[in-house]
C-alpha positions in Angstrom: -23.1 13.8 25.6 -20.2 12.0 24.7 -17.6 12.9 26.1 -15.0 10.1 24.8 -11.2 11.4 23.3 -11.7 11.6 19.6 -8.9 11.2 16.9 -7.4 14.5 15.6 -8.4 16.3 12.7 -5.3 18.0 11.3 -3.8 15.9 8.4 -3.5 18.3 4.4 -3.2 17.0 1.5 0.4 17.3 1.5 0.8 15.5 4.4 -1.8 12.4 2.7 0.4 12.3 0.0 3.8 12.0 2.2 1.8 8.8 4.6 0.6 7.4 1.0 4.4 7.3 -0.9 5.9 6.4 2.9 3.6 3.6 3.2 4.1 2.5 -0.7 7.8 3.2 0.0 9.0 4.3 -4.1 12.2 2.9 -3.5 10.2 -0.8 -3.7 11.1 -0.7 -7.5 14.8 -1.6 -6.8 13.8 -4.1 -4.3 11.5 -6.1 -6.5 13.6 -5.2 -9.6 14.6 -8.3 -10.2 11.7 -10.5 -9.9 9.8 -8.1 -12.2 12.3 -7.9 -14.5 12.1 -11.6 -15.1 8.7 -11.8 -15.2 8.0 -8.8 -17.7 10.4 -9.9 -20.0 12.7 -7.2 -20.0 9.7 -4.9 -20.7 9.7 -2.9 -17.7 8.3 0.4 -19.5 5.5 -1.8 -20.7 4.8 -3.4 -17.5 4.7 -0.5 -15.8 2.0 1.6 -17.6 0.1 -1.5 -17.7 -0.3 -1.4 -14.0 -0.7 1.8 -13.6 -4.4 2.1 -15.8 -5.3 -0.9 -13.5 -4.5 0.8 -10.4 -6.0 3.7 -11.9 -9.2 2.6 -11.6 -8.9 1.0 -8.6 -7.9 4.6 -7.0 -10.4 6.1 -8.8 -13.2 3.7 -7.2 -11.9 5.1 -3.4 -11.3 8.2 -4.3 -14.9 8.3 -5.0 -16.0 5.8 -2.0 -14.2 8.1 0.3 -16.3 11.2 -0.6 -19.4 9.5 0.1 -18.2 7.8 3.5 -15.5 10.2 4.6 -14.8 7.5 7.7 -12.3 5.4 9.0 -12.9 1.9 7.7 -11.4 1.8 4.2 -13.0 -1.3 1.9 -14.7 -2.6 5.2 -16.7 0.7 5.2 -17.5 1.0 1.5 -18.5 -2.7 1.4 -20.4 -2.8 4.3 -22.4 0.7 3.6 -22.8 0.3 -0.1 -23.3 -3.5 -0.6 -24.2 -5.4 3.2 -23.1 -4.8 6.3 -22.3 -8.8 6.5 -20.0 -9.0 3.5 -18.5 -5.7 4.5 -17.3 -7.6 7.8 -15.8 -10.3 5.5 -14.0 -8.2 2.9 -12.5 -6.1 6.6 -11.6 -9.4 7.6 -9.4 -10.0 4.4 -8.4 -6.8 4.3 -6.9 -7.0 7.9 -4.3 -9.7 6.7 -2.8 -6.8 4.4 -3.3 -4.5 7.2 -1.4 -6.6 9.9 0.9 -8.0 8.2 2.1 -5.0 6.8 4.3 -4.0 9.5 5.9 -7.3 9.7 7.1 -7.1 6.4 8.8 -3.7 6.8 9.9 -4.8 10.3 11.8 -7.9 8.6 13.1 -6.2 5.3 14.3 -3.7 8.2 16.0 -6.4 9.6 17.4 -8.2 7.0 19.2 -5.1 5.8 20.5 -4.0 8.8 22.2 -7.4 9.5 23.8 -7.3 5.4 25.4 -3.8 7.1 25.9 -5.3 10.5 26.4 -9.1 10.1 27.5 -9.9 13.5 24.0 -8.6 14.9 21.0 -11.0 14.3 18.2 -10.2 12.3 16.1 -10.8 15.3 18.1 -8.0 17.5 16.8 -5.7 14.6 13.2 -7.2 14.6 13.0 -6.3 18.4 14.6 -2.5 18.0 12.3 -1.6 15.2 9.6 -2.9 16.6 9.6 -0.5 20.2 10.9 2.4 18.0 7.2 2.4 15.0 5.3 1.9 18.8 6.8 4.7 20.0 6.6 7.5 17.0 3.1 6.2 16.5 2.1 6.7 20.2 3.1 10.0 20.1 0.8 11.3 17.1 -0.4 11.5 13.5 1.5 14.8 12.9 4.9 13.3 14.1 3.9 10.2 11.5 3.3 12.4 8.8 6.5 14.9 9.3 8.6 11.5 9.7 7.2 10.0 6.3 7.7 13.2 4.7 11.4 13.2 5.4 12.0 9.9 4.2 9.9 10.3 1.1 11.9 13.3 -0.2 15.0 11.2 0.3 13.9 8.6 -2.0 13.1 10.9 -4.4 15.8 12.9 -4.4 17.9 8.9 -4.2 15.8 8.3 -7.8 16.7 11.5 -9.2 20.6 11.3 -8.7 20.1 7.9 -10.3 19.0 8.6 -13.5 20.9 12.2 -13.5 23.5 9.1 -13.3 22.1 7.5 -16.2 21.6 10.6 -18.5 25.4 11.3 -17.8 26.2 8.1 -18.7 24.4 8.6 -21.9 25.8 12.4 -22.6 29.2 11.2 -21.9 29.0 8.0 -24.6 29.4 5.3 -22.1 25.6 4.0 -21.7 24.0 1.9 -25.3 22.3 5.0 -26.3 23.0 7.7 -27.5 20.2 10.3 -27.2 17.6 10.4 -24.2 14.4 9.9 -26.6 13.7 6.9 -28.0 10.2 4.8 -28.4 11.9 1.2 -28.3 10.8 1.0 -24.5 7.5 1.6 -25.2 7.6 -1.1 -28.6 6.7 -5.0 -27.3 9.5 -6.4 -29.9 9.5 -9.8 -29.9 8.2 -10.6 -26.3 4.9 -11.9 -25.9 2.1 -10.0 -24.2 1.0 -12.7 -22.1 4.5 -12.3 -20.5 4.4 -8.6 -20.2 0.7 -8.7 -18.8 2.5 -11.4 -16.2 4.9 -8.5 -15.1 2.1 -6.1 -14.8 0.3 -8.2 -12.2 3.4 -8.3 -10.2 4.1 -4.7 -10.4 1.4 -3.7 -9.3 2.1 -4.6 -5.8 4.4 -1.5 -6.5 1.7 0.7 -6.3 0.1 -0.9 -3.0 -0.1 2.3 -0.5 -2.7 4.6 -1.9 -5.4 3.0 -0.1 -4.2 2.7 2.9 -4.9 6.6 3.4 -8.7 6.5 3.3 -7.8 4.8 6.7 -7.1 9.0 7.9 -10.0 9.9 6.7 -10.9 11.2 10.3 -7.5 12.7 10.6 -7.8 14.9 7.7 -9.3 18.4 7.2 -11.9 18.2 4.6 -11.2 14.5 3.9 -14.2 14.4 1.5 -11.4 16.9 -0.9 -8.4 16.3 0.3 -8.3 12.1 0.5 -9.4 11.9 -3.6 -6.9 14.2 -4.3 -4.3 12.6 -2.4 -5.0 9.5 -3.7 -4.4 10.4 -7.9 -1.2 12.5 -6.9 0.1 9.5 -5.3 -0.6 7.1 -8.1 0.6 9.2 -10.6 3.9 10.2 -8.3 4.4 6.6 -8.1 3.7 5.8 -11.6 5.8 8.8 -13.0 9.1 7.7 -10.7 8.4 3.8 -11.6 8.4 4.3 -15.5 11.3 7.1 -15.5 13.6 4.7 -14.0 12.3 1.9 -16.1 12.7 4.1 -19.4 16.2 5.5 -18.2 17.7 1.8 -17.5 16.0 0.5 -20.6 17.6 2.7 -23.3 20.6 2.8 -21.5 21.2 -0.8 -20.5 19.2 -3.0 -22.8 21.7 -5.7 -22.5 22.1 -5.7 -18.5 21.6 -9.4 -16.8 22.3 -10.6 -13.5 22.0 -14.1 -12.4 20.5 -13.3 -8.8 17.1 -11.8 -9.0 17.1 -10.9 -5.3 20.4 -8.6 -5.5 19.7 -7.6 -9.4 19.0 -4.2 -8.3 22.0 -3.7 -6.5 24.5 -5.2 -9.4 22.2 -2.8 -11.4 22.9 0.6 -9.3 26.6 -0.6 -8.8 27.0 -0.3 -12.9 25.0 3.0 -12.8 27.2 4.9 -10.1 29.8 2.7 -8.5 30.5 1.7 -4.5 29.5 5.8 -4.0 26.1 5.0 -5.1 25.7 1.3 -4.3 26.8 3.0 -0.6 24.3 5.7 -0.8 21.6 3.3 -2.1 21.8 1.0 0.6 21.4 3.4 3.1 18.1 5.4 1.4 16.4 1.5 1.2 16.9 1.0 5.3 15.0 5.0 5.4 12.7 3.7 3.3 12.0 0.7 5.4 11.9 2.2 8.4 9.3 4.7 7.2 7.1 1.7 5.8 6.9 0.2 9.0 5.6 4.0 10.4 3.0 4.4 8.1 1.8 0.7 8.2 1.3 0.8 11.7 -0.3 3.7 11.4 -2.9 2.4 8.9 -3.2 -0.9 10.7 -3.9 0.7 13.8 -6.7 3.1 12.6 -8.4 -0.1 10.6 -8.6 -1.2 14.1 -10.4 1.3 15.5 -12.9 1.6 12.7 -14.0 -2.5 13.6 -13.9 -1.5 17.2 -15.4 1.6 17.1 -18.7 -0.6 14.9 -18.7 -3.4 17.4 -17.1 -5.7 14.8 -14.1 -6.4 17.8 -14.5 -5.3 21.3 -15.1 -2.0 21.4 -14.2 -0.9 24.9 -10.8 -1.9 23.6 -10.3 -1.2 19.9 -12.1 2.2 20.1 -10.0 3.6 22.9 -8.2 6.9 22.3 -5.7 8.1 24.3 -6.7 11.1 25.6 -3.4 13.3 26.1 -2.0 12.0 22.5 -5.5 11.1 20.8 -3.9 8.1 19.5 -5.2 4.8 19.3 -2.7 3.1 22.1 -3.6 0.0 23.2 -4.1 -0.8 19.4 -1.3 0.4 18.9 0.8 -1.8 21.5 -1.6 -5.4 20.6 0.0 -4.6 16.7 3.4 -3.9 18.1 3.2 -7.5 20.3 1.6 -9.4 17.2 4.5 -7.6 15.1 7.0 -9.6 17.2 6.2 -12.6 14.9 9.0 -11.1 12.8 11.3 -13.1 14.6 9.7 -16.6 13.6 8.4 -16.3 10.1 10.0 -15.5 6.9 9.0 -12.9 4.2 7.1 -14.6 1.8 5.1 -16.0 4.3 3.9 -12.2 5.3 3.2 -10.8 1.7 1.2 -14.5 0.9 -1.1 -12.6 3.8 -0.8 -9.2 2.4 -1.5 -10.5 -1.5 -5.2 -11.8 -1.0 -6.1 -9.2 1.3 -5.2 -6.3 -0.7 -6.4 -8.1 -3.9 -9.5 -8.9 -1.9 -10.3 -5.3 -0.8 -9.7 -3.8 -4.0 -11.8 -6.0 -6.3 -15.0 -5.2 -3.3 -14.2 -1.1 -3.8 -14.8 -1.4 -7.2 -17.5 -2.9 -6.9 -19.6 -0.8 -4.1 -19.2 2.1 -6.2 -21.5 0.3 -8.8 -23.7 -0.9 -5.7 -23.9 2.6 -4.2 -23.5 5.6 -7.5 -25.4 3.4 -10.1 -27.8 1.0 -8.2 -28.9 2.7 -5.2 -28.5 6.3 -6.0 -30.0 5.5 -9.7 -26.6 7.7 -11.2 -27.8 5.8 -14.8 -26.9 9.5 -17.7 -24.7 8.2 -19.9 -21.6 10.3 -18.1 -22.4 8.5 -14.8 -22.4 5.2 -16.8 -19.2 5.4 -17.3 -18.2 6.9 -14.4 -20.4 4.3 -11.9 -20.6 0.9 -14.0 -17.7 0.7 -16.7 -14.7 2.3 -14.7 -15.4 0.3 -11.6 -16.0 -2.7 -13.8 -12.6 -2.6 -15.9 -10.9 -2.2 -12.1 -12.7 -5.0 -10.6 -12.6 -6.9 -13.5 -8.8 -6.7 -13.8 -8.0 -6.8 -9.9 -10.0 -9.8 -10.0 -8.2 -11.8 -12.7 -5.1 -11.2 -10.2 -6.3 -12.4 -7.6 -6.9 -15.9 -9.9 -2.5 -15.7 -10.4 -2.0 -16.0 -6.6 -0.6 -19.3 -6.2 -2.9 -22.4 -4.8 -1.2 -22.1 -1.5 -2.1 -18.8 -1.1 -5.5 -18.7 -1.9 -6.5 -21.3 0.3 -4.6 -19.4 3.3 -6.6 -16.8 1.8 -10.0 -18.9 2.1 -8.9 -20.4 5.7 -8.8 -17.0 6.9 -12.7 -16.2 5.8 -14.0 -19.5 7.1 -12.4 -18.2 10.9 -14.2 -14.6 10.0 -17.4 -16.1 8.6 -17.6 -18.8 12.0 -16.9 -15.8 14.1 -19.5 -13.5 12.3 -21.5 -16.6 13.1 -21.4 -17.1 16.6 -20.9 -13.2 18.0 -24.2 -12.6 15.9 -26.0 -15.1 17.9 -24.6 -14.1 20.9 -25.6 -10.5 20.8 -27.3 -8.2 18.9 -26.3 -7.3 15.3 -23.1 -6.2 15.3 -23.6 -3.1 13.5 -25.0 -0.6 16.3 -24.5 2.5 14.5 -24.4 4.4 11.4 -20.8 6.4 11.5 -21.8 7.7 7.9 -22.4 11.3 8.8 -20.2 11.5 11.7 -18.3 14.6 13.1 -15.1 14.4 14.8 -14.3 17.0 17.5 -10.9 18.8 16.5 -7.8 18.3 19.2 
């Protein structure tokens, strides 16, 4: 019998949904305002839905990978079960650039905002304190994870709301470009070109970047086979519903706005909308935000961690341990706070270069294992699960694909570096030992705390 701590089962939807928003952090649509802006065109609205229906069937493809392998393991898992176990290890190895570089990225945005507050502390000093603090709350347990994420996600709604309750007054009161609330010119291309608004799309959808890293709970959750697929539409469609709102609101109202800083836009933009109360107030919801990123990206990182050490992929004596006073996955947890620590030497567009091709990566392999498991091995051929099994997960990977083609050269042959080191070490631990796939986790039961 084995006797070995397991993780604990007691995550609800609710709870999902708060980890999901936390780790997508809503309030990333002021912080990439600018840049988006730019790229769409103006034609935020536009942009906007755009990516949403491409994420859509992205999410769609987990949400139905996770009711047949209700595991720990994410794209790794689905690839690995529903395609081979080989290229499963690859597409987990691309994956875990998004994965542990995640953290980084919210550690340094953390950072960076903190010093604009602070200037005479160094970004680094920041780096350091974040760093021991997501350790910490993540050492202690899931639930404290989830109840932290929730707090911080109601902020940043309630922070979106106030704006455009801002906006509407402005438009009530006569002082905005509009004057009524309902109008279909955000929704009209006008004279900008698709091409340009389909360019917007692809960035935006890094808005939206989050939903998946739940299925990484999926041992943590009661019923996960339910509650994950469910969790993972209401978070799209939260996301989605906050990200056009604001677009819409700021569109009618300030169709004119410009900004000759694309990094600060959203700040010049808020400032207009509410003043130094609101440009205060917003400030202080983004650090939140940030902080809560960095909670729910370790979190996910961590939990990727133990589903490659748990199947042999990395050491499993060490990956796989579990704590067993806080059933937490410590000594991951500690190796991604010391990696993390690389905050204070690289810049941020060095991280998301990582993150880019390995979420890209992950999510055009999703799609495609549900047509490798639903229509190919299970035979799901009526003309319902047609659409459900081949064309859905077809239009997903088929769009997720052509972004991954508008990285930039640099980054795809990081991207490509990074599989050669996986594929040489699949090489030589496979002829060192026995396959490194030992067992088969697909039905697996995990005792509750």
């Amino acid at each position: 019998m084995n006797n070995q701590p397991a993780l604990s089962k007691s995550l609800k939807v609710y709870q999902i949904v708060f980890l999901g928003l936390a780790w997508m952090t809503p309030m990333i649509f002021f912080t990439v305002y600018g840049v988006a802006y730019d790229a769409a065109g103006g034609q935020m609205v536009l942009a906007y839905l755009i990516a949403f229906l491409a994420i859509f069937f992205t999410a769609y493809s987990y949400s139905r990978m996770v009711k047949a392998y209700p595991i720990a393991g994410s794209a790794y898992t689905y690839t690995k079960k529903a395609i081979h176990p080989r290229l499963g290890f690859l597409v987990g190895w691309a994956l875990l650039l998004d994965y542990i570089f995640s953290p980084i990225i919210a550690i340094l945005t953390f950072g960076i905002f903190m010093h604009t507050e602070f200037p005479s502390i160094p970004v680094y000093v920041w780096v350091i304190v974040m760093n021991i603090i997501l350790a910490l709350v993540n050492i202690v347990g899931i639930k404290s994870v989830a109840r932290i994420s929730g707090i911080s996600v109601v902020v940043q709604i309630l922070f979106i709301s106030l704006f455009c309750l801002f906006i509407i007054k402005d438009i009530a009161t006569g002082q905005a470009s509009s004057s009524t609330l309902f109008s279909l010119h955000p929704f009209l291309a006008s004279d900008v070109p698709f091409t340009t608004i389909f360019s917007g799309a692809a960035l935006i959808c890094f808005c939206f970047l989050g939903f998946d890293a739940v299925t990484i709970m999926a041992e943590e959750t009661i019923q996960p086979e339910r509650t994950i697929p469910k969790a993972i539409f209401l978070i799209v469609c939260i996301a989605a519903v906050m990200y056009i709102a604001i677009s819409y609101f700021t569109q009618i109202a300030y169709p004119g706005f410009t900004f000759t800083n694309p990094d600060n836009a959203a700040y010049t933009l808020v400032k207009l909308v509410g003043g130094n109360l609101l440009s205060s107030l917003f400030i202080t919801v983004l650090i939140i935000a940030t902080f809560t990123q960095g909670v729910s990206s370790v979190t996910s990182v961590t939990r990727f961690l133990y589903a490659l050490g748990r199947e042999s992929v990395l050491p499993q004596k060490v990956f796989s341990y579990i704590h067993p006073t806080f059933k937490t996955p410590v000594v991951n947890i500690l190796l991604v706070t010391a990696f993390s620590f690389l905050g204070m030497f690289i810049d941020l567009n060095t991280a998301v270069t990582f993150v880019s091709f390995g979420a890209l990566t992950a999510f055009t392999f999703v799609n495609l294992s549900v047509i490798a498991h639903f229509y190919i091995k299970l035979k799901k051929r009526s003309f319902t699960e047609t659409i459900l099994y081949l064309i859905f997960p077809l239009i997903g990977a088929a769009f997720i694909g052509w972004l991954l083609t508008l990285l930039n050269k640099d980054t795809l042959l990081i991207g490509v570096a990074w599989l050669t080191v996986g594929f040489l070490y699949l090489f030589v631990k496979s002829r060192l030992s026995a396959p490194f796939v030992k067992r088969d986790h697909s039905k697996v039961t995990v005792p509750e705390k």
